[in-house]
N, C-alpha and C positions, 0 to 999 in steps of 0.2 A: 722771727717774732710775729704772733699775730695782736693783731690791734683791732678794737675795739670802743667806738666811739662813745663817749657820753654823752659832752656838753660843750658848746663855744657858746661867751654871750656878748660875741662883739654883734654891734649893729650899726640902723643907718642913725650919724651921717660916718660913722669912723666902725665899719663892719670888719675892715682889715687888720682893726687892732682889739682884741679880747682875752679871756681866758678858754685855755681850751683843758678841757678836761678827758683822759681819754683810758683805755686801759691794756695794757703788754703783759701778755705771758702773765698773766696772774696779779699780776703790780698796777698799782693807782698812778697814773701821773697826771699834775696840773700845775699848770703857769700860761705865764703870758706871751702869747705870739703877734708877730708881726707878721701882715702877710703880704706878699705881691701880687697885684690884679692885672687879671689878662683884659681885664676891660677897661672902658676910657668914655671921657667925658670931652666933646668938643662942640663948637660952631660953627656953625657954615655960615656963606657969605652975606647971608639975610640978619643974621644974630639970633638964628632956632638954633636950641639946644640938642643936643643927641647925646644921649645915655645909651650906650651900648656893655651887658655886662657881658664878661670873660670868665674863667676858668682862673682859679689860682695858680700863680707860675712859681711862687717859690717862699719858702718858709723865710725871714730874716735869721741868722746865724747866734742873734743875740736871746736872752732871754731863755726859752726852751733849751736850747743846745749849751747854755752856759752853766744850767742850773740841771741838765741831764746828758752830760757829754759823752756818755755811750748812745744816747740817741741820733749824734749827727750819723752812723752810716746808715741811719734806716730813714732818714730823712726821704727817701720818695716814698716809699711805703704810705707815709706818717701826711705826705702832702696828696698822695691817694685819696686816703681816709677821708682829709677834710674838705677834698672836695667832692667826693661823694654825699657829705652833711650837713655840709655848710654853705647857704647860698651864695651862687657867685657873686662877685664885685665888679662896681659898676666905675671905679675912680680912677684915676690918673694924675691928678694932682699933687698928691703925698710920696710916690714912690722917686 
């Protein structure tokens, strides 16, 4: 399959959670994804902040794959994609 991105409109504070809208072989697909962030939010011994973002590690299984379950084996493909378009995430809290 090839893919072809539209649109996500998660943002900050909750960028990991939106619609992603995208397009396969010909076909429209859109729903809502959960994503995992390679990046992380922590404090050092002073109580400064550090915001480091990451790369997306991994789609949630729920939602997109529930609602298009011939999409789970192309799921790297599909987490390619988005993170080619979608800016990375900077959280660690949620996951």
């Amino acid at each position: 399959m090839q893919f072809e991105f539209i649109d996500y409109d998660g943002g900050y504070p909750n960028l990991c959670f939106g619609r992603l809208k995208f397009k396969a072989d010909g076909k429209i697909y859109e729903e809502v994804v959960s994503l995992i962030s390679g990046g992380s939010v922590w404090f050092d011994s002073h109580w400064c902040e550090h915001v480091e973002e990451g790369p997306w590690l991994d789609i949630c299984d729920f939602y997109l794959f529930e609602t298009y379950p011939e999409l789970k084996e192309h799921k790297a493909e599909i987490l390619k994609m988005i993170n080619e378009n979608v800016p990375h995430g900077c959280c660690g809290g949620c996951a």
